[in-house]
C-alpha positions in Angstrom: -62.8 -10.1 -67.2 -61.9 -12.0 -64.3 -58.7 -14.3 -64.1 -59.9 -18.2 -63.5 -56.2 -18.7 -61.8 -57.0 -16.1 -60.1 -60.3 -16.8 -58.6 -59.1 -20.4 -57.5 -55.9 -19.3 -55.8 -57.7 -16.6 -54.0 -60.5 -19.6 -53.1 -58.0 -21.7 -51.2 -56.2 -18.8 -49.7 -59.9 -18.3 -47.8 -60.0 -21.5 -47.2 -56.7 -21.8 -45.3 -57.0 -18.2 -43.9 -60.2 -19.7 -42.5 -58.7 -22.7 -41.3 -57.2 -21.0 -39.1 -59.5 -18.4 -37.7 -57.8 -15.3 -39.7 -54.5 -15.9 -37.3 -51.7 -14.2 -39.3 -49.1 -16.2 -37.1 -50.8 -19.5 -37.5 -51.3 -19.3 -40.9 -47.5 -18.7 -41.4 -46.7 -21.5 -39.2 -48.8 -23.7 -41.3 -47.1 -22.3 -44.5 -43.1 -23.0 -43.0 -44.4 -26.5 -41.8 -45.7 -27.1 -45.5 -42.3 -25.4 -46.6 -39.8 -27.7 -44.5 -42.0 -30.7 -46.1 -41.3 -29.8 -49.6 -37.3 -30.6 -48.6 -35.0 -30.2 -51.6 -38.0 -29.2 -54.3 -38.1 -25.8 -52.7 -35.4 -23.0 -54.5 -33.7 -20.7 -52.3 -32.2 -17.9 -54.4 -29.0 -15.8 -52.9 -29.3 -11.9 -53.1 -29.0 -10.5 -56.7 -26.3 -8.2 -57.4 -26.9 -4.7 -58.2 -25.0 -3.4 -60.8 -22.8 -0.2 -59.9 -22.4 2.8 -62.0 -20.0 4.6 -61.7 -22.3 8.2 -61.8 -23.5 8.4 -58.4 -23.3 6.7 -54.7 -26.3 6.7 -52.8 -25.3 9.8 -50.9 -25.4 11.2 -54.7 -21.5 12.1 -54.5 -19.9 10.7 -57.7 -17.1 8.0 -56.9 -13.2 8.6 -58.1 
């Protein structure tokens, strides 16, 4: 069964990627331009934290 959301957003994303002759740095271009536009309506999220446990490090030596 296919996805109608889907389908559409992967229609427009051809349609852009065509716009631009399949150029991977133009079509970001396009996308930051669009981006910057947006202003304030765009969310930018700061890193999450990772939770530490107190088993292991990532060398896999527990911590004291």
């Amino acid at each position: 069964m296919k996805d109608p959301y889907v389908a559409e957003v992967r229609k427009y994303r051809l349609q852009h990627t065509k716009q631009f002759g399949s150029n991977l740095h133009l079509i970001c271009e396009d996308l930051r331009q669009f981006e910057r536009s947006l202003g304030d309506r765009v969310v930018t999220l700061g890193p999450r934290k990772v939770p530490r446990t107190g088993a292991s490090t990532a060398r896999g030596v527990p911590r004291s």
